[in-house]
N, C-alpha and C positions, 0 to 999 in steps of 0.2 A: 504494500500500500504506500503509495508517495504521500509526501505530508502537505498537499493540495487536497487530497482527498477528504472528503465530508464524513466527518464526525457526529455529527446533530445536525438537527431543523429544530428552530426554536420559534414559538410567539410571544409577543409580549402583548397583552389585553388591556392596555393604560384608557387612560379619563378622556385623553381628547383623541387619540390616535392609537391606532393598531400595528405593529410592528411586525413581520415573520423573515426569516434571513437563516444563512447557515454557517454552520462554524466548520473549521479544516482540524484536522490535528497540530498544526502549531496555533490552535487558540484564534485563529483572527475570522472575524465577521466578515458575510458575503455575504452579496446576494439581497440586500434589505431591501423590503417590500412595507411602502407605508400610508397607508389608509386612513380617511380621516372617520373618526368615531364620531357616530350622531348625534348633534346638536345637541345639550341639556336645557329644557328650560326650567328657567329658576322663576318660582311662585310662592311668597307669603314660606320663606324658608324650604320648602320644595323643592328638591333638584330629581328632576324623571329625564330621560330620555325612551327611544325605541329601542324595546329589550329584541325586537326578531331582527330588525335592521343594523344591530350591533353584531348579533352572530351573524348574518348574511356576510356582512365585511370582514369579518375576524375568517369566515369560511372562503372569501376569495381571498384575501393576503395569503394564507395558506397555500390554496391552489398554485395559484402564480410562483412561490415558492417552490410547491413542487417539482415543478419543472425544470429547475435546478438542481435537483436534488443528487441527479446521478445514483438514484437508488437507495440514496440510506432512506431506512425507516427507524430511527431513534429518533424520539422527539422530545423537549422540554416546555414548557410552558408557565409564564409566570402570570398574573393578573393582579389589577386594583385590588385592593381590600377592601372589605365592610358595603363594596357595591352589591345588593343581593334582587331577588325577585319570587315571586309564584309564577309557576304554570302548571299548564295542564297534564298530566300524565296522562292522558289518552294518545295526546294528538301534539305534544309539544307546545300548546300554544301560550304565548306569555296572556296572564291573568292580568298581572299586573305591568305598570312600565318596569325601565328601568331602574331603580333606585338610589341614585347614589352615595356613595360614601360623605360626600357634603351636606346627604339631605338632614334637617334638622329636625322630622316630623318625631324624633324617641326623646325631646326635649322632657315632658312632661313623665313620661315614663322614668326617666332619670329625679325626676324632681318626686314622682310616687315613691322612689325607691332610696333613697336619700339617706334614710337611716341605716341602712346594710350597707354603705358605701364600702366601710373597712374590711368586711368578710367578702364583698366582690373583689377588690383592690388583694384580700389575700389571696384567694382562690386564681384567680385569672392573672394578678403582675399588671392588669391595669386600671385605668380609673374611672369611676362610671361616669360616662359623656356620652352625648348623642352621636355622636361622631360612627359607635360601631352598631353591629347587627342587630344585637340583641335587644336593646331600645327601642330601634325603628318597629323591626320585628314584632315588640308587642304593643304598641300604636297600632299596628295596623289590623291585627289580631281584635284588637280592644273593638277597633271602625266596622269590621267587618268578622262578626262572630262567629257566623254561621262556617265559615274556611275553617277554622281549627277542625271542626268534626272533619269537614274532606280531606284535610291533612293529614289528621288520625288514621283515615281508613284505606289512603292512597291515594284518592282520586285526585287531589292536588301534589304538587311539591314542591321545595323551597330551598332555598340554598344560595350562598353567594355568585358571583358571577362566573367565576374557575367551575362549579358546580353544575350551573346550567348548560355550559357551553359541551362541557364532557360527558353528561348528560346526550347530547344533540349528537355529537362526534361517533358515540359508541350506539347511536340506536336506540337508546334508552337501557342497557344494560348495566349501565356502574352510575350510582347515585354518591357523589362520594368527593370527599374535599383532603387536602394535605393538611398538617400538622400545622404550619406556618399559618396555614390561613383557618383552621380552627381556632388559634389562639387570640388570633383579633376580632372575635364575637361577642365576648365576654363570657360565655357560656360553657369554656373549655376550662379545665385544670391544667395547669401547665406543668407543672410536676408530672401527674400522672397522664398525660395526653391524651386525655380523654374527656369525653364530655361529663363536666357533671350534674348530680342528679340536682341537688343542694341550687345551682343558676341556673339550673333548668325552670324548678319551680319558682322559685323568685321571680322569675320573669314573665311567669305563665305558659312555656313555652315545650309540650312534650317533646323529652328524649326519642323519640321514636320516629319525630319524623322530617331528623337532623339526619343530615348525606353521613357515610361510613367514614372516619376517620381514619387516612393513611398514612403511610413515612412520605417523604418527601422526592424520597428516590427509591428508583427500583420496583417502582410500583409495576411496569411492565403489561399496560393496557392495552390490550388491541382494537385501534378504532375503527371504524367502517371503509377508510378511506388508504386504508393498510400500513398506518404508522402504528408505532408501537409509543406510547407514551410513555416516557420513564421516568420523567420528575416533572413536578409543578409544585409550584413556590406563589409565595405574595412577593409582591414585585420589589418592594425593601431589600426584604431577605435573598431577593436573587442579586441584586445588585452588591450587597454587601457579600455575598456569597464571592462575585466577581473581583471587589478590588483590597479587601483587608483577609488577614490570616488570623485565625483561634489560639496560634503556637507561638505568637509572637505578641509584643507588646505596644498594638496600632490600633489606630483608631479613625475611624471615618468621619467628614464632615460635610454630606452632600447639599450643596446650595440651590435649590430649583424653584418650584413657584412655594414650597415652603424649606423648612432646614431640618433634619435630622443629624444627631451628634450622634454615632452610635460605637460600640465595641462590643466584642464577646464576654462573656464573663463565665469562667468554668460554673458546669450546675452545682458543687461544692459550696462556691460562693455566694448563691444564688440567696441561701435565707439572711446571711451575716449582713448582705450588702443592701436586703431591704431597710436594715432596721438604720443603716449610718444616712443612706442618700432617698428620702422620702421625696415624694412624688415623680421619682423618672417610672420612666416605663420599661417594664419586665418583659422582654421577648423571647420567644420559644421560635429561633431564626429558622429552623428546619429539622426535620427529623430524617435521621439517613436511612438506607437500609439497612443498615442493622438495630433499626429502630433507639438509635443513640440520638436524644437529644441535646441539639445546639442552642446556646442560650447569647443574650444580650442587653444591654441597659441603653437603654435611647433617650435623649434630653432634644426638645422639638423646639421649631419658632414658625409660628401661623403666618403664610400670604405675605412672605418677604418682597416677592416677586412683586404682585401689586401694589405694595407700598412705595417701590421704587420707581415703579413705570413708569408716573409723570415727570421725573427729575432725569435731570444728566448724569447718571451714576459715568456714563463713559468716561466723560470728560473731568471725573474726582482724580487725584493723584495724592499718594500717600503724605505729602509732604502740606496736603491741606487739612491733615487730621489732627486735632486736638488743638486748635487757634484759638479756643472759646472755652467758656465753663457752662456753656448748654449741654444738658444731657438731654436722653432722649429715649423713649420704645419703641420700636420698628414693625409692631406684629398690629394691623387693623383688626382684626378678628379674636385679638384677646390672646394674653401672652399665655405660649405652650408649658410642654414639659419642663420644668421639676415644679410651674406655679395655678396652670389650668384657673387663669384667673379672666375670663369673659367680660369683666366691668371696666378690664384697663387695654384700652385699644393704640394706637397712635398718642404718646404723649411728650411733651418737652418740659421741661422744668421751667423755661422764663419762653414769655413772649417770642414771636416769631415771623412776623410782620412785615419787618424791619429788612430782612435775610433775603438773598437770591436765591433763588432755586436752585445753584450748587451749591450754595453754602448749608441750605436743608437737606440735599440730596446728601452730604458729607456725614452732617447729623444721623440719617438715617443708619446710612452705613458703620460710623460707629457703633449702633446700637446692637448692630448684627455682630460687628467683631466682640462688643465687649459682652454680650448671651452665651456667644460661641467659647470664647475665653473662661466665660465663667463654668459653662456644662463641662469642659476639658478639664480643667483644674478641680473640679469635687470629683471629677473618676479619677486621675490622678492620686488624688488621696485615698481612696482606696484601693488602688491598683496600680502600680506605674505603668507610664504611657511613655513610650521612645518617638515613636512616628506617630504621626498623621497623614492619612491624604486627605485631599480635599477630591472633589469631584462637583457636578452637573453645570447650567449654563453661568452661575453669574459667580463661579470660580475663576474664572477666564478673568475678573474685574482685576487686575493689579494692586489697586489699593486696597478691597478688599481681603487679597493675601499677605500682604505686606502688615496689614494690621494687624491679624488673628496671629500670623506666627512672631510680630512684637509683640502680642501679648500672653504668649504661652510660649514657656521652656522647652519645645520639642523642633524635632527634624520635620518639617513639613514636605510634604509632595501632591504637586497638582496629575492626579491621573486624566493621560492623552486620550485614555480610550472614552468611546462615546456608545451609548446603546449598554450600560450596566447594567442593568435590569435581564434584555435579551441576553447577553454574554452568559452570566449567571445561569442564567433558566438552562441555556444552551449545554455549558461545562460541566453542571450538574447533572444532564442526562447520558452525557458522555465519558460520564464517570468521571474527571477530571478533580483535582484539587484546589482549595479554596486558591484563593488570588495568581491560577499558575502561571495566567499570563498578561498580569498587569502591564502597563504600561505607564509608566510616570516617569516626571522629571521634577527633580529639587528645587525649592522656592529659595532661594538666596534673597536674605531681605539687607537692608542699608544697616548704618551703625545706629544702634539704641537709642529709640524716641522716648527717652526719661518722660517730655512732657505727656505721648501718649498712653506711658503707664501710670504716670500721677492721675490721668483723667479717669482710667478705667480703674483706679483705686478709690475714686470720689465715687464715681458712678455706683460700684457697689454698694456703697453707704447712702448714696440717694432712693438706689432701686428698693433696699431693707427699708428705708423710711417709709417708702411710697405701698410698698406690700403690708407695712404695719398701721397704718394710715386710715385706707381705704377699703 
C-alpha cells in the first residue's frame, strides 16, 4: 500500500456546514466536500432548522466523496452536540424540526430543576443549562404529552443528530449514539458510561427509549451504502482527539465562533480535580474500543466571534495592548465555563464612548486573552501544563497570540492544520493515535509586556469584584 492511499472517509455534521473528505496514511486530508447546512431560524429563543434537508446534504457530501474513495470502506464520523430530534420509526420521517444545540426552549426545565443542580453536576461533570439535550428534551415532552407513550412503545424515536443520521445510513437497524456524545445530554454517568436511571427520572425522561450507548471506536457498522462505520465522536472531542496528546502535558485553546480551553485529565484525577476547580466542565472525550474511557476538563467563552465582528480585530497589533486601565468581558451571551453566569454579557469597567473602534476592538481582545490566561493557569495548578496549541479561525489574529502566551508560562503552538474536527473523526477510524499528525509551528512572542501583565493582574481583581457584586 503507498502512503497516498486512503485510510478513512470521514464526515463532519457541524451547525452551518457539512464537511466529508479522506485521509491517506501519512494523516493529510483530501478530497473535502463542503455543503452548506440549512438555514436555522431563530424565534423567541428557538433555533429549528430542516431535520430531512440536513440528512439529504450530509447524504450527498458523502456521495461525492465516494467517488474518491478508491475503495476504502472505513468510515468516521463526528457531529454537533446536544443538536437532537423525533421521528418517525415507521417511515423515517422527522416529527419534529431540527433542534439545535443553541435552542433555548429546556430554559425552564432547568429553572424546575434547580435544586438537584449539585447531584446532576455530580452524576454527569456538567452543569444544568439549557444548552444540552436533556432540558430541551423534557420541554418538549412536557408541550406534547401524548409522544412519550409513542416513544415508550416505538413508534417514535429520539436521539441527537449522530443518532438520526445513523439511524437513516443503516436502514433503521442501529439506534445508537457514542460515548462522547452521550455524555453531553446530561443524562449519562460518566464514570460508568452509561445512562443513568437517577437523570433519567429527574428529567422525566425513560431509559428505554435513549439510542444504545457505544465506544467511540470500533464500533464497526455496516451501513447500506457499504461503509463500515468505525468511530463517531462529538465534534470537540474529534478535534481534540486530532491536535493535543493524553501522554503528554498540552493543552488546547481552540478560538472559533466561541472558545474552548481544554486538556485530558487521567480518570484517576477525575474526583480530586472536581473538588479544587469548581464549575469547569467534566468531559468523557471518547470511549475506545477497549471501552477505556478518555476524560477532560474544558473552561469555555460564549460568541467571541460575534462580539468581535463589528471591530477591526485585523488591524489590533500586540503593541496596542494594555495602553489603558479599561477592562473589559468579551462573551455577549453570558460568560462561560468555570462562571455560567447569563446576567453578565459584554461589559467594560468605565465609559466607552469616547474610544475608536480599534481601540474597543483591543479591549475586547484582551478580555479573551486575559479568560484564556486565567482557565490555563487554575489547570496549571492542578496539573502542569508544558504546551499549548492554539487552533480555529481567529488564532491566525497575531495579537491575539502574542497576548495569551505573554500571559501564561508555557511553549505555545499555533496548529496549521484546518478541518480538526474531520481529521479527528477521520484518525480515529483508522485507528491512528491521538495528535499523530499535527501540524504546528511555535509562536515566538516579543520581550515581556510587564504592563500587559500588571493589566491582567488588575483585571482578575476586577472580574472577582464584579462576580461578587452582581
Amino acid at each position: 500500500m503507498t502512503d497516498s492511499a486512503i485510510s478513512a472517509i470521514a464526515l463532519d455534521a457541524g451547525t452551518t456546514s457539512i464537511k466529508a473528505g479522506l485521509i491517506d496514511q501519512q494523516g493529510e486530508l483530501k478530497q473535502i466536500i463542503v455543503k452548506p447546512a440549512p438555514k436555522i431560524a431563530v424565534s423567541g429563543g428557538r433555533y429549528e432548522s430542516d431535520a430531512l434537508a440536513y440528512a439529504e446534504a450530509a447524504d450527498l457530501a458523502m456521495f461525492e466523496v465516494l467517488e474518491q474513495s478508491d475503495g476504502c470502506s472505513t468510515f468516521g464520523f463526528c457531529s454537533q452536540r446536544s443538536t437532537f430530534l423525533v421521528w418517525k420509526k415507521s417511515n423515517g420521517q422527522p416529527l419534529t424540526p431540527l433542534i439545535s444545540w443553541q435552542d433555548n426552549r429546556g430554559a425552564n426545565s432547568c429553572d424546575d430543576l434547580r435544586t438537584h443542580e449539585d447531584l446532576i453536576r455530580s452524576l454527569s461533570g456538567l452543569p444544568l443549562t439549557p444548552y444540552y439535550f436533556a432540558p430541551k428534551l423534557r420541554s418538549l415532552l412536557l408541550e406534547n404529552p401524548d409522544w412519550l407513550f409513542l416513544l415508550a412503545r416505538g413508534d417514535l424515536l429520539v436521539g441527537t443528530l449522530d443518532t438520526y443520521l445513523i439511524w437513516r445510513w443503516s436502514g433503521g437497524r442501529y439506534h445508537v449514539t457514542d460515548a462522547s456524545m452521550a455524555a453531553r445530554t446530561l443524562l449519562m454517568d460518566i464514570r460508568l458510561q452509561q445512562w443513568s436511571p437517577v437523570l433519567c427520572h429527574l428529567f422525566g425522561i425513560p431509559l428505554q427509549i435513549l439510542p444504545q450507548i457505544m465506544a467511540s471506536s470500533g464500533m464497526k457498522l455496516r451501513l447500506d451504502n457499504g461503509l463500515i462505520l468505525d468511530s463517531s465522536i462529538g465534534d470537540q472531542s474529534a478535534a481534540l482527539f486530532a491536535s493535543v496528546r493524553e501522554d503528554s502535558a498540552e493543552a488546547l485553546v481552540n478560538l472559533g465562533t466561541g472558545c474552548f480551553v481544554v486538556r485530558y485529565i487521567p480518570k484517576s484525577n477525575l474526583v480530586a480535580l472536581k473538588g479544587t476547580t469548581t464549575g469547569y466542565l467534566y468531559s468523557l472525550v471518547y470511549l475506545d474500543g477497549w471501552r477505556r474511557p478518555h476524560y477532560a476538563i474544558e473552561g469555555t467563552l460564549n460568541s467571541i466571534a460575534p462580539a468581535l465582528r463589528p471591530y477591526p480585530v485585523d488591524a489590533c497589533r500586540s503593541e496596542n495592548l494594555a495602553v489603558d486601565d479599561i477592562f473589559c468581558l468579551a462573551e455577549p451571551s453570558g460568560l462561560g465555563a468555570p462562571y455560567f453566569r447569563n446576567d453578565l454579557g459584554i461589559q467594560f469597567s468605565a465609559p466607552i464612548d469616547h474610544l475608536s473602534n480599534q481601540r474597543v476592538a483591543v479591549l475586547l481582545l484582551e478580555a479573551i486573552i486575559f479568560r484564556v490566561a486565567r482557565i490555563l493557569e487554575e489547570f496549571n495548578r492542578q496539573s502542569t501544563i508544558e504546551r499549548v496549541y492554539l487552533s480555529g479561525g481567529l488564532s491566525e489574529l497575531q495579537c491575539l497570540q502574542d497576548g495569551i502566551a505573554q500571559c501564561s508560562p508555557f511553549a505555545f503552538f499555533r496548529l496549521r492544520q484546518s478541518e480538526s474536527s474531520l481529521q479527528g473523526a477521520a484518525l480515529l477510524a483508522a485507528g491512528k493515535s491521538q495528535a499523530s499528525f499535527r501540524d504546528s509551528e511555535e509562536i515566538s512572542t516579543a520581550k515581556c509586556n510587564k504592563a500587559l501583565l500588571e493589566k491582567y493582574k488588575n483585571w482578575k481583581d476586577w472580574l472577582d469584584s464584579l462576580l461578587e457584586l452582581s
